[in-house]
Structures are given as C-alpha cells and as structure tokens.
C-alpha positions as MATLAB code, in Angstrom:
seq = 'XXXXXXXXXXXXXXXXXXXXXXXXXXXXXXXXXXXXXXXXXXXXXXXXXXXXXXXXXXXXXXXXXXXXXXXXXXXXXXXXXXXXXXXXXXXXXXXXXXXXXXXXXXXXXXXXXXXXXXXXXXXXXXXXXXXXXXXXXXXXXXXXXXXXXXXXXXXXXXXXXXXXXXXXXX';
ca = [
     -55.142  -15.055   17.495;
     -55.212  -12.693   14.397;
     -52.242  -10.259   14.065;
     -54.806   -7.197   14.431;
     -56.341   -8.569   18.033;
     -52.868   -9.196   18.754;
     -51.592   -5.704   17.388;
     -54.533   -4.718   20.162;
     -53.602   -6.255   23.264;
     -49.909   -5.221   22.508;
     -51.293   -1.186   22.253;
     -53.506   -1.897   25.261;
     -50.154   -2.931   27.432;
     -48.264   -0.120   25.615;
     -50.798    2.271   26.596;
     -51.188    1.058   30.534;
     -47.090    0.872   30.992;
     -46.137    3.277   33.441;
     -43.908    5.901   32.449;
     -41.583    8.852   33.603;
     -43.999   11.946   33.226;
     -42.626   15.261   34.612;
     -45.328   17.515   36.223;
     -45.608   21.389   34.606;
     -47.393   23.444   36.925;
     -49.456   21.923   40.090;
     -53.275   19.962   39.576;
     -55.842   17.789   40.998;
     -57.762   15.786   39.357;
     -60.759   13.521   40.699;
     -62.680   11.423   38.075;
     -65.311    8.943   40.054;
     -63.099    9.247   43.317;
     -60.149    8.181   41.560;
     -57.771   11.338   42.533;
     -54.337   12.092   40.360;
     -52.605   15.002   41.528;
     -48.929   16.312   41.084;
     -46.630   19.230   41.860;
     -44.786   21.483   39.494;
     -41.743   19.901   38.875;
     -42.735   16.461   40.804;
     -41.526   13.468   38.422;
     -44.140   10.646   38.553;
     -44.857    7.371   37.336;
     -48.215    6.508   35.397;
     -49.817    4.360   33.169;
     -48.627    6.014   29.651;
     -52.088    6.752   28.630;
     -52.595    8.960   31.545;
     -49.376   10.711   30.946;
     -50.317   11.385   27.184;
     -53.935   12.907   28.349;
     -51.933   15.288   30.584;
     -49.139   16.334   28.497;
     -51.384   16.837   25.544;
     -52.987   19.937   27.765;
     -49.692   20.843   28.863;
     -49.709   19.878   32.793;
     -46.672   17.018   32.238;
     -44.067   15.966   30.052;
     -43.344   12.569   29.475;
     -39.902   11.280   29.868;
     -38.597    8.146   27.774;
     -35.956    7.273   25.923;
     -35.045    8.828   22.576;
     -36.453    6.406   20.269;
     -33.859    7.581   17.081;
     -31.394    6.392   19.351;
     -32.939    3.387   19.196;
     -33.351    3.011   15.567;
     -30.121    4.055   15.288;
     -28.678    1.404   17.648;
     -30.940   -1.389   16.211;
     -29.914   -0.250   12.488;
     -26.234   -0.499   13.489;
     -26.890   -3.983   15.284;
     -28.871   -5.216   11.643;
     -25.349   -4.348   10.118;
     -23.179   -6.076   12.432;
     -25.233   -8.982   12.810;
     -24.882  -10.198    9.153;
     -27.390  -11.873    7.460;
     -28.631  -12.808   10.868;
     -31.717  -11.013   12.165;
     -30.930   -9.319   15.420;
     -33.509   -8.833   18.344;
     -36.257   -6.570   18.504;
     -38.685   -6.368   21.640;
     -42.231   -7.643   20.223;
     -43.503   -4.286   20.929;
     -40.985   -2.402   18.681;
     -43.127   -1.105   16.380;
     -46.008   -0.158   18.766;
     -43.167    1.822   20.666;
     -41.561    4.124   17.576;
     -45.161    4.366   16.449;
     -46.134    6.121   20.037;
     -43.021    7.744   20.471;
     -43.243    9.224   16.589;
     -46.908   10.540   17.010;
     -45.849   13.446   19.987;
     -43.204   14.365   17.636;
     -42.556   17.729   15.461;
     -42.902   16.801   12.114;
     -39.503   17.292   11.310;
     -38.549   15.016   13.773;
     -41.304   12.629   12.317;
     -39.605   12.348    9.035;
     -36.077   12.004   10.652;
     -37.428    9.388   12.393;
     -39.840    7.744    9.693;
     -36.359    7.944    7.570;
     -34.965    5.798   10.045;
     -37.214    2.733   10.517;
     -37.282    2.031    6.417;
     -34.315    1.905    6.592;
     -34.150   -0.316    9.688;
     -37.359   -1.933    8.332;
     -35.905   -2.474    4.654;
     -32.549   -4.262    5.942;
     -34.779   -6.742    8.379;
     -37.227   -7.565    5.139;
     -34.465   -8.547    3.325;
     -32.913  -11.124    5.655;
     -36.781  -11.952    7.043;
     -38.288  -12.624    3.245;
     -35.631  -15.068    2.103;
     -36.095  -17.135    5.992;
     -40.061  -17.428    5.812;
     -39.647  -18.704    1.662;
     -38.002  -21.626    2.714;
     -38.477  -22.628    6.360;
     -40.963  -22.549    9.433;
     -40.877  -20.034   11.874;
     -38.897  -21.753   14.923;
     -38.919  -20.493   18.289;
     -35.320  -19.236   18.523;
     -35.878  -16.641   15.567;
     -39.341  -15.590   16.306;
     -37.680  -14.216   20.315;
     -35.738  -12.035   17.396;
     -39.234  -10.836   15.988;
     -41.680   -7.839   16.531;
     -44.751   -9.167   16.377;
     -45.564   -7.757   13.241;
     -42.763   -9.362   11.821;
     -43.919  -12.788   13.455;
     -47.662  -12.415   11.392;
     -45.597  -11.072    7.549;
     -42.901  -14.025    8.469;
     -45.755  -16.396    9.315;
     -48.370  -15.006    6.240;
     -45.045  -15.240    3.665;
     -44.215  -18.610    4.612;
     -47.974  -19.803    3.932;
     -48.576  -18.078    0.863;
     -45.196  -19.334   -0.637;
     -45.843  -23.190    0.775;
     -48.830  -22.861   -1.242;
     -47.466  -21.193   -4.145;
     -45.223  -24.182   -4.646;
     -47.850  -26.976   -3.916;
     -49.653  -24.984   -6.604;
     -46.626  -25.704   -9.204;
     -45.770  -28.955   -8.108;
     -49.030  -30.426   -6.632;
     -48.307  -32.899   -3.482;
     -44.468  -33.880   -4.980;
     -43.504  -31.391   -2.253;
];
C-alpha cells in the first residue's frame, strides 16, 4: 500500500475514534433518522469527526489530552533513550496534526516548535538506521507510519545509490 492510501485509512480511523466531547448548551439533531442529541453540560462519547462538526459551531467541546504534553514527554523520552529510537503510536503524526489545527495560533507555533524539534532528534537517529540496514519488525513497532514510508524510501534510494557506485560487488 502507498504511504498516502495508508496516510488515508490512518485519518479515516483518526477521524471515527470516539472521543470525550463536552456538550455547551442543549440540541437535537436528526440527519436521515439518525438522531444525536445532548444536554448542556452532558459529557459524551463520539466518533471525533462528529465532535469536531459540533464544536466548530460551538454546541461541544472536545476533551483530549494536551498534545504539548505529549511532545514534550516523547522529546524527553528521544533524550533518554540514546541513540535508540523510542516508541511512537503509528498515528502520532495524524494526532498532533488534528490536535494542532483547533488550536490558537500561538499555541500552533508553540506546538509546531515542538515536533521539529521532536521530529529533528528522531531523523537523526532514523537516517543513519535506514542507510545501512532493513527495516526489521522490532524498530518499525517504534515508528509512525510516516516514519515507516521515509525509513523504508531512504533505505531504497541509498541501496541503489551504492549499486550505482559499485555495480552488483554489493
């Protein structure tokens, strides 16, 4: 599967996770008999996507976890690990991405700050890995799956590099 069908069907199960989602003031909706409805103050559980629609007009607000915490904790766990890569969820990405875009955009940057940074220290121990081996199963349980596709595009491109400059010897 190519990295942006994959990139899809990881966004589709992003977006149909159920999440926390406070209600702000009492509605009923009914869309083709399918009825949502929620009290003020009510704290419900929905597929995310719902729970965007609704806070975007101001009837919920979602509830998740602070996701510069996380960057902050995964940062801290790329430093302590070494030159070992530590483990992100293969969604990652598709989470800080979601979380980032109902942000202020003061919070945006704070946040954006944070994963180069996180991004920049996981490059450097990922680039050196995918020049000279395979991809085995233990590391890529470490990987995002946009790391998996770079790791697995790098270690091609260099393979080939080298058969270029040494023909078959390889």
């Amino acid at each position: 599967m190519k990295i942006n069908e994959l990139l899809q069907v990881y966004s589709i199960g992003y977006q149909i996770e159920d999440v926390k989602t406070v209600i702000n003031h009492d509605f009923k909706i009914n869309v083709s008999n399918v009825v949502i409805s929620g009290k003020q103050g009510e704290v419900i559980n929905m597929p995310r996507w719902i729970a965007q629609t609704l806070e975007s007009e101001s009837h919920a607000e979602i509830q998740e976890s602070d996701m510069g915490i996380e960057l902050t904790q995964s940062i801290s766990k790329e430093n302590f690990v070494g030159d070992e890569l530590s483990h992100l969820e293969p969604d990652f990405y598709i989470k800080v991405n979601g979380y980032m875009a109902r942000q202020s955009e003061k919070e945006r940057d704070r946040l954006e700050s944070l994963l180069y940074t996180l991004i920049r220290k996981r490059l450097g121990k990922l680039i050196p890995r995918a020049n000279s081996m395979e991809l085995t199963a233990d590391l890529a349980k470490k990987l995002s799956i946009e790391e998996r596709s770079l790791y697995n595009t790098i270690h091609t491109n260099s393979a080939e590099f080298m058969k270029q400059i040494f023909g078959d010897k390889q």
